[in-house]
Z-matrix of the N, CA and C atoms (Angstrom, degrees):
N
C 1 1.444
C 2 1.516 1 108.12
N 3 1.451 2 132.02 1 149.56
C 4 1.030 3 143.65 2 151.03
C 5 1.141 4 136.88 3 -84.61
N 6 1.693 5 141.57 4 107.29
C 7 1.551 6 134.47 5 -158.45
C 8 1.863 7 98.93 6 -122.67
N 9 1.415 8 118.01 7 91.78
C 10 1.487 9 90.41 8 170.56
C 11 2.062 10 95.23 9 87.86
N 12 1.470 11 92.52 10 -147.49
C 13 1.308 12 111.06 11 167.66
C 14 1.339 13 114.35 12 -85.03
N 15 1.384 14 140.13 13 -16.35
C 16 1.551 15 133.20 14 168.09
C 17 1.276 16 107.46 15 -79.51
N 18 2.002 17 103.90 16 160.16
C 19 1.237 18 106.54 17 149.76
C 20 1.352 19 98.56 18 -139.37
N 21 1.278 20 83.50 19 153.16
C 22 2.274 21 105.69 20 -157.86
C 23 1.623 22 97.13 21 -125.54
N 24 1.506 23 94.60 22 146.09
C 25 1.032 24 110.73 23 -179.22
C 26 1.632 25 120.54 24 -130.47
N 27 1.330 26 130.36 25 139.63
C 28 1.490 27 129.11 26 -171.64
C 29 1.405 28 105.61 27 -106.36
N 30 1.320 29 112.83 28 178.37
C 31 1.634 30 102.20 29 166.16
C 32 1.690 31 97.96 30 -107.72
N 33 1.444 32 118.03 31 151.11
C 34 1.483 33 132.49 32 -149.89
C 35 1.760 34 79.72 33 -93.27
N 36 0.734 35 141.67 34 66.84
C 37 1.554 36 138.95 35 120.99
C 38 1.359 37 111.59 36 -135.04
N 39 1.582 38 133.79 37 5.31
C 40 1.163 39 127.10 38 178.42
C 41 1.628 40 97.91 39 -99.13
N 42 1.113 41 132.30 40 -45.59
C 43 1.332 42 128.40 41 133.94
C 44 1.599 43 134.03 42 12.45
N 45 0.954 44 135.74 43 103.39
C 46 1.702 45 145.50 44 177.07
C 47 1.135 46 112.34 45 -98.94
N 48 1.867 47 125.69 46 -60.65
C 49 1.043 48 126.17 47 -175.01
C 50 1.697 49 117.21 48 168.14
N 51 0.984 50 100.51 49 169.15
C 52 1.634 51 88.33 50 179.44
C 53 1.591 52 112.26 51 -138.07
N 54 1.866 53 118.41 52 145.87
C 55 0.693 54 128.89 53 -175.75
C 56 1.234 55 135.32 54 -121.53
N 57 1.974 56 130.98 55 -179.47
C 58 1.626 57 100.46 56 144.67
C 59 1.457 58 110.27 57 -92.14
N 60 1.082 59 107.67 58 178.00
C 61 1.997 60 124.38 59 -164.95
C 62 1.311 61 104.05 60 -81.21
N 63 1.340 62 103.41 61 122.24
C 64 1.400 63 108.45 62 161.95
C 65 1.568 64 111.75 63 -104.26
N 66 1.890 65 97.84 64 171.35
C 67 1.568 66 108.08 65 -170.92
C 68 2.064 67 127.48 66 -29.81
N 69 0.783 68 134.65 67 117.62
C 70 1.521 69 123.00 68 -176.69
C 71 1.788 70 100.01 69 -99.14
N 72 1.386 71 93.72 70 158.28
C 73 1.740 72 95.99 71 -175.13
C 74 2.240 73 77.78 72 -129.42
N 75 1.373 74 95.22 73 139.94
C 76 1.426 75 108.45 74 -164.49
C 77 2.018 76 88.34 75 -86.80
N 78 1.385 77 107.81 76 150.66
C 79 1.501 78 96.23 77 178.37
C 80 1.821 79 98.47 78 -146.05
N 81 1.196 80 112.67 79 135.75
C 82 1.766 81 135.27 80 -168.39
C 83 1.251 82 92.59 81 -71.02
N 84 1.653 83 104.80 82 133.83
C 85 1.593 84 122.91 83 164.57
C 86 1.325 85 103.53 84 80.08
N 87 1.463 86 121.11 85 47.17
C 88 1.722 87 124.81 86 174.25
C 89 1.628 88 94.22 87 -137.43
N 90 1.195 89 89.75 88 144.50
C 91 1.954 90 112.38 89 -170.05
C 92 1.806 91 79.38 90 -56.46
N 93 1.430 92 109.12 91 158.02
C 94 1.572 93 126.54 92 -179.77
C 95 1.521 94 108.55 93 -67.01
N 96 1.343 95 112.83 94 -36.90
C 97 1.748 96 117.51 95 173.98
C 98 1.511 97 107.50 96 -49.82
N 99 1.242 98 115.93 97 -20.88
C 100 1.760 99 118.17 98 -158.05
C 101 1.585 100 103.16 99 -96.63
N 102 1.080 101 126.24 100 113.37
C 103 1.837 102 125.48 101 -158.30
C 104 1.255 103 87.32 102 -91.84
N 105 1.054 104 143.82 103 -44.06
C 106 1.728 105 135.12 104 -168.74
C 107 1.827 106 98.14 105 161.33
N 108 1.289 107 93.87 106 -159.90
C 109 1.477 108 124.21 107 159.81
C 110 1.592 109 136.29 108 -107.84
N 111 1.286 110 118.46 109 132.36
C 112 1.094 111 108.48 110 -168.17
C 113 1.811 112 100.64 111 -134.76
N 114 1.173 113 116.91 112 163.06
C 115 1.643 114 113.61 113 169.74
C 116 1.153 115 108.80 114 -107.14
N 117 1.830 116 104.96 115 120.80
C 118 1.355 117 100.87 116 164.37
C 119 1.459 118 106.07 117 -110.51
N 120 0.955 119 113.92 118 152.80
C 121 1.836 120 133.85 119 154.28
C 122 1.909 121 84.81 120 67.58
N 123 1.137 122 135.16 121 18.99
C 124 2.044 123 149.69 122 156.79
C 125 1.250 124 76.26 123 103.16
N 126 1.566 125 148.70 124 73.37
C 127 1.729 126 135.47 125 137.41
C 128 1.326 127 84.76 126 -146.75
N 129 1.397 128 102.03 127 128.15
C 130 1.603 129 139.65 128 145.86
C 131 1.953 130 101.42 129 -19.51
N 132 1.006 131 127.24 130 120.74
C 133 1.387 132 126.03 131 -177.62
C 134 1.596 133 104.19 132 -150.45
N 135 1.825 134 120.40 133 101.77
C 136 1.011 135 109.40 134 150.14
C 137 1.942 136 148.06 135 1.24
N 138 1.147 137 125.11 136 72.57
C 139 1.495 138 105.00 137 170.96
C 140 1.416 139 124.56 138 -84.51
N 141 1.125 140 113.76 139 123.13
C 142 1.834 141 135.28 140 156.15
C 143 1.476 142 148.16 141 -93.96
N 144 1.120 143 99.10 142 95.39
C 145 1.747 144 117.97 143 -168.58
C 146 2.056 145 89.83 144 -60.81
N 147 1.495 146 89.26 145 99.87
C 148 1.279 147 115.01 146 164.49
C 149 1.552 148 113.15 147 -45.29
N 150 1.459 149 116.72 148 -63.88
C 151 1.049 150 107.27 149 -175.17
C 152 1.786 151 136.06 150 -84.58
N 153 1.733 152 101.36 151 1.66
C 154 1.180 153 89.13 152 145.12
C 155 1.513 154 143.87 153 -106.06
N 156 1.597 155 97.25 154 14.98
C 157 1.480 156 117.91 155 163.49
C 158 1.438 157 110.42 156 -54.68
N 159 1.235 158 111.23 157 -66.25
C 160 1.215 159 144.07 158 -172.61
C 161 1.572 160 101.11 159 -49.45
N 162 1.157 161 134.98 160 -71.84
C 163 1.494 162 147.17 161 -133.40
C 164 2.259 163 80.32 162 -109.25
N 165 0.972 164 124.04 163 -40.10
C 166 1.559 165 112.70 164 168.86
C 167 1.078 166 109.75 165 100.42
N 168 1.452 167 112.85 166 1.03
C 169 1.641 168 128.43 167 -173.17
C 170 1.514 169 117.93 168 -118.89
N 171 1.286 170 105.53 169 128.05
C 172 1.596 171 109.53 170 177.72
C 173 1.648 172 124.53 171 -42.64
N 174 1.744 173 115.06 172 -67.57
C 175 0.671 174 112.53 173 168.41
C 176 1.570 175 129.87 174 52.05
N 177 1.244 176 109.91 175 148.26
C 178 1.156 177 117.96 176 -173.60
C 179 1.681 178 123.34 177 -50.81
N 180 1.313 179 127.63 178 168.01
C 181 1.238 180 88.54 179 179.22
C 182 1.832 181 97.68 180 -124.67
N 183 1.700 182 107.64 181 124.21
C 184 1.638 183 105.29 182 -159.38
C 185 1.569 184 131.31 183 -67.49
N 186 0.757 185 140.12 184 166.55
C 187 1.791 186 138.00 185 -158.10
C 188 1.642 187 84.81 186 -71.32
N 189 1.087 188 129.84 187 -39.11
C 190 1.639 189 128.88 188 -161.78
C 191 1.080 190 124.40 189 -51.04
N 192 1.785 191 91.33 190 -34.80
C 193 1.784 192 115.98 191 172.07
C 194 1.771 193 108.19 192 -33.28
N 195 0.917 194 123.92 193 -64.81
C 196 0.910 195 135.70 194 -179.61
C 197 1.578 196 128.34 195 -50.77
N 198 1.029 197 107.43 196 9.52
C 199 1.600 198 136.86 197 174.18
C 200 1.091 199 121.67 198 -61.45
N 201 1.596 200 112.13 199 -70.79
C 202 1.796 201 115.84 200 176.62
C 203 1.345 202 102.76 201 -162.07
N 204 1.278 203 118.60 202 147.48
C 205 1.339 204 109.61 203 175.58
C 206 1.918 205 93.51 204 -122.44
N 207 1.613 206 92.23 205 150.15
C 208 1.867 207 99.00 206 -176.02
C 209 1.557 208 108.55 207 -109.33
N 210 0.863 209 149.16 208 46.76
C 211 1.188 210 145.16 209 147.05
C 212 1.468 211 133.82 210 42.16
N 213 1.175 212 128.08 211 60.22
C 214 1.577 213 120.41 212 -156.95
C 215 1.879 214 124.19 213 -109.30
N 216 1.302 215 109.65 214 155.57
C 217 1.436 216 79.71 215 176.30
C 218 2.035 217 107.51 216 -99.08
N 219 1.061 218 97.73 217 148.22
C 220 1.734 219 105.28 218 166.92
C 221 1.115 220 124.65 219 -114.63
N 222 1.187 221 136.60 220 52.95
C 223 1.678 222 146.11 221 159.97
C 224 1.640 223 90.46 222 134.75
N 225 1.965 224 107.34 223 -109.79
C 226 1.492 225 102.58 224 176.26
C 227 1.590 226 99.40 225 -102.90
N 228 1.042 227 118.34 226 15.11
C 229 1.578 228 105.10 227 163.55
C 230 1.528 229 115.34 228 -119.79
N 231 1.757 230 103.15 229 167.34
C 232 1.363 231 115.03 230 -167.72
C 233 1.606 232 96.09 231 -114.52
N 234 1.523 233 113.89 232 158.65
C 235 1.264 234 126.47 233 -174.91
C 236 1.117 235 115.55 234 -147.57
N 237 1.516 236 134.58 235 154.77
C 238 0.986 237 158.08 236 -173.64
C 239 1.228 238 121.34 237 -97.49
N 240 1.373 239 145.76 238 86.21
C 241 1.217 240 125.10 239 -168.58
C 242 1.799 241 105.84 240 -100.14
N 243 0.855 242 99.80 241 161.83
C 244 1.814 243 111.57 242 -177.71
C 245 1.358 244 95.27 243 -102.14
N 246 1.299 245 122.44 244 135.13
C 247 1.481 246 121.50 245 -176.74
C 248 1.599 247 99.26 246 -143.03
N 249 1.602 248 117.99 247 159.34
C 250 1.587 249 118.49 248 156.48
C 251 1.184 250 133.77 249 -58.84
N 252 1.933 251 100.04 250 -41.65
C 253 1.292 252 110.69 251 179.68
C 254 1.634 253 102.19 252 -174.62
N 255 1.318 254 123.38 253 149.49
C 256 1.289 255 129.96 254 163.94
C 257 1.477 256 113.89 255 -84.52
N 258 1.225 257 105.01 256 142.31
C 259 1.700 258 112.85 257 -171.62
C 260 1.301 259 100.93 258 -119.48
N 261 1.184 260 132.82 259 4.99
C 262 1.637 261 124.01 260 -175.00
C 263 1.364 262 126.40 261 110.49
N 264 1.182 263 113.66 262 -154.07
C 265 1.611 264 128.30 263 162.70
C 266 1.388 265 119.04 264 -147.70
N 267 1.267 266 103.67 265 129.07
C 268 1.690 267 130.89 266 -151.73
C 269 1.805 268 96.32 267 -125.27
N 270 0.846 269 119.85 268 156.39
C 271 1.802 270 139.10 269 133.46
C 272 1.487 271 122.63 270 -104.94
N 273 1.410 272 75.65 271 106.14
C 274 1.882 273 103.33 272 -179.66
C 275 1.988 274 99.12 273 -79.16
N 276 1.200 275 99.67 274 98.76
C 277 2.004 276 100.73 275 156.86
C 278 1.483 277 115.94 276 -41.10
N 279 1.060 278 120.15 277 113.87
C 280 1.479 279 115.51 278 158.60
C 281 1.320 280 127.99 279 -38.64
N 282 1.211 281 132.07 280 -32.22
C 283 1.720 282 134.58 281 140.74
C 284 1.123 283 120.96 282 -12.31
N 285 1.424 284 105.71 283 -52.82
C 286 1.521 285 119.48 284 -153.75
C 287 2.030 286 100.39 285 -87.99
N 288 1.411 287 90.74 286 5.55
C 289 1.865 288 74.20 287 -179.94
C 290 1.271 289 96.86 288 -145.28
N 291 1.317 290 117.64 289 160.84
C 292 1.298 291 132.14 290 -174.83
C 293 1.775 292 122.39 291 -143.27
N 294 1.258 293 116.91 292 -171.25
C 295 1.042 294 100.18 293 -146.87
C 296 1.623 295 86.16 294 -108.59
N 297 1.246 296 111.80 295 -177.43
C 298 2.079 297 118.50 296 -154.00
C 299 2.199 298 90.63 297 -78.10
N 300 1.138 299 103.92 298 133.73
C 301 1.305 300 123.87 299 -174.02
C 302 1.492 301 103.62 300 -78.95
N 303 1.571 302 120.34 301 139.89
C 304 1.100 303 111.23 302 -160.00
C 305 1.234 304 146.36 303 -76.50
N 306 1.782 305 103.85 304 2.33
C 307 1.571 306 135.50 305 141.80
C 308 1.339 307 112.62 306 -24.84
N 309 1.451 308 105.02 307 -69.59
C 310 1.277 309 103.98 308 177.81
C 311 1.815 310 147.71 309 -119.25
N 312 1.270 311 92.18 310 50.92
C 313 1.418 312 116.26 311 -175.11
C 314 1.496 313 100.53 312 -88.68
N 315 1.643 314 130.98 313 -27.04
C 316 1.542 315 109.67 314 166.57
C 317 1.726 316 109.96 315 -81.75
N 318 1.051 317 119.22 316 4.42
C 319 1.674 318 115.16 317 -171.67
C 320 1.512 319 92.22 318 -75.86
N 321 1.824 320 107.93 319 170.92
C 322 0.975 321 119.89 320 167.83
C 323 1.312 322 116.36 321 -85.65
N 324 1.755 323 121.07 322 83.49
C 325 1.554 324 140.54 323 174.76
C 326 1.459 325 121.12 324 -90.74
N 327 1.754 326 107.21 325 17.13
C 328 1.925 327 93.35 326 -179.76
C 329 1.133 328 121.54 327 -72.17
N 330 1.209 329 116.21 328 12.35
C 331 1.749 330 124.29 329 -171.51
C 332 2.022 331 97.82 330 -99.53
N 333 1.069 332 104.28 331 -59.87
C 334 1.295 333 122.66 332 172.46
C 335 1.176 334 119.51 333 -41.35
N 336 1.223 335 128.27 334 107.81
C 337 2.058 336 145.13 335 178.00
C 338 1.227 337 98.65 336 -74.05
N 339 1.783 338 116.20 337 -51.27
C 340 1.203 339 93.14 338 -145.51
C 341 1.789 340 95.09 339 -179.67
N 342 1.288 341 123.50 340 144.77
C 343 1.336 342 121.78 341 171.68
C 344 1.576 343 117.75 342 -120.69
N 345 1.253 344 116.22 343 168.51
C 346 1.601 345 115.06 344 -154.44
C 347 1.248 346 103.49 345 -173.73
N 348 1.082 347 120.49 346 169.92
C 349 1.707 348 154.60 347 159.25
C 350 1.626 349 125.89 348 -78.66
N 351 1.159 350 140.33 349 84.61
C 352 1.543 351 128.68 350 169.73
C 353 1.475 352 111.48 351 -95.59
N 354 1.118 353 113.03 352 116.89
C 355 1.710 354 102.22 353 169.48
C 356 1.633 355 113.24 354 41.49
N 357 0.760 356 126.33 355 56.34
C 358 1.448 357 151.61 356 159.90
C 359 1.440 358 108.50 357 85.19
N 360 1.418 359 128.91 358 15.73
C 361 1.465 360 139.84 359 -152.27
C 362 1.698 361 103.11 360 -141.32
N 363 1.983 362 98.72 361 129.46
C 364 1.219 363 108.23 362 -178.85
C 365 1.385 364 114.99 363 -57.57
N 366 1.441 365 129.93 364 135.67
C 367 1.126 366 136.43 365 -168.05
C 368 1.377 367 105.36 366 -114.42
N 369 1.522 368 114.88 367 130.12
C 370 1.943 369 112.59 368 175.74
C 371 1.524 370 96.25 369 -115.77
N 372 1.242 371 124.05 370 154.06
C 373 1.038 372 125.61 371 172.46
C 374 0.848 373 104.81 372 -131.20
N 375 1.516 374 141.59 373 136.42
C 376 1.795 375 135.86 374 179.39
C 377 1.667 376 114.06 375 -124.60
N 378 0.736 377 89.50 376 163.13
C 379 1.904 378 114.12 377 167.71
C 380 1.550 379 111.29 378 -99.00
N 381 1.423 380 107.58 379 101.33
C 382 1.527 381 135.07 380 -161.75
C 383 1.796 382 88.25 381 -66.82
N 384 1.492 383 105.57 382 -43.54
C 385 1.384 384 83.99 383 179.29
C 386 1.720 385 135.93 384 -83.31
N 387 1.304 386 96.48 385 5.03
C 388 1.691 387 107.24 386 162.84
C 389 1.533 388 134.03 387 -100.75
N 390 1.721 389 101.41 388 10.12
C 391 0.946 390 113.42 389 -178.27
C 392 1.967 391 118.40 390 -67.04
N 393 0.804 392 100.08 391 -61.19
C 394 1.744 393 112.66 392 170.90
C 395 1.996 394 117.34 393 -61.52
N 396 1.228 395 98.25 394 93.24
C 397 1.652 396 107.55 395 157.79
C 398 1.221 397 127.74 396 -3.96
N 399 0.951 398 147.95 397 53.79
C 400 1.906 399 146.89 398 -179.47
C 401 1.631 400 101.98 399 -7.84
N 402 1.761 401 119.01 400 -44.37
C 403 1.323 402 110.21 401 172.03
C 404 1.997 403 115.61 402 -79.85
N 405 1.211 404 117.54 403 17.25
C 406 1.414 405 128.45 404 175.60
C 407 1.663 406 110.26 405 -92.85
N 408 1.449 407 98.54 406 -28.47
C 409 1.515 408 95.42 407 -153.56
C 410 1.855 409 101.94 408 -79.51
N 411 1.444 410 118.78 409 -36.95
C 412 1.386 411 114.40 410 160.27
C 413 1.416 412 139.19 411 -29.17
N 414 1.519 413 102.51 412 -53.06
C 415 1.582 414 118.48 413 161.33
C 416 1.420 415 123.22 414 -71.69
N 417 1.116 416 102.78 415 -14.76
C 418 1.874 417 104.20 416 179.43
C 419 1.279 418 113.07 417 -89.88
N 420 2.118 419 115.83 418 -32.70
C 421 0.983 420 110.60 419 -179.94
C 422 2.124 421 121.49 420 -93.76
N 423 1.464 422 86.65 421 12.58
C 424 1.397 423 94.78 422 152.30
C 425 1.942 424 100.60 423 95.94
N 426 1.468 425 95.24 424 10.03
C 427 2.046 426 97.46 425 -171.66
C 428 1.257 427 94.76 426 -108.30
């Protein structure tokens, strides 16, 4: 996937599917990365602007958003991610990635597996199920 200037990668069973974006309803007391809720396929499903997860900044949110959204699961819930664009499915070598550089080992990286190289481009790889805030999930589930 492409977010911004990254491209991120999941592992293909955390993966559901990918779409275009439907309507979001905005919801109070969710980290700024979290665009609202939206229904896909009739269940309530978290959406998350990937790239301001990623980048740590609120920020606007860019026309691109509207690109594709990838669909993933994160433990027992499913999510919506906002993406630039889907690039496919690849096999990333374990070679090719390494572990968080020591810049940034105090940042907030629990989402982050792992970083790497693709074709001349920094590669993130995450853990679909650390994507969503533990303090997000209250407001999403409506308490």
């Amino acid at each position: 996937m492409r977010v911004r200037a990254w491209r991120v990668a999941l592992p293909v069973a955390d993966v559901v599917e990918q779409m275009r974006p439907l309507p979001v309803e905005q919801v109070r007391g969710t980290p700024a990365y979290v665009l609202g809720m939206s229904r896909v396929r009739g269940a309530p499903m978290p959406v998350m602007d990937l790239g301001r997860f990623l980048a740590g900044t609120p920020g606007p949110v860019p026309e691109s958003l509207t690109a594709r959204w990838v669909t993933v699961r994160a433990g027992e819930r499913r999510i919506a991610l906002a993406v630039d664009a889907v690039e496919g499915v690849r096999t990333v070598d374990a070679e090719h990635l390494g572990t968080l550089a020591p810049l940034l080992r105090d940042a907030d990286t629990a989402a982050v597996a792992a970083l790497g190289v693709l074709d001349a481009s920094l590669l993130v790889l995450l853990h679909a199920a650390r994507l969503l805030d533990a303090g997000a999930v209250p407001a999403l589930d409506g308490e």
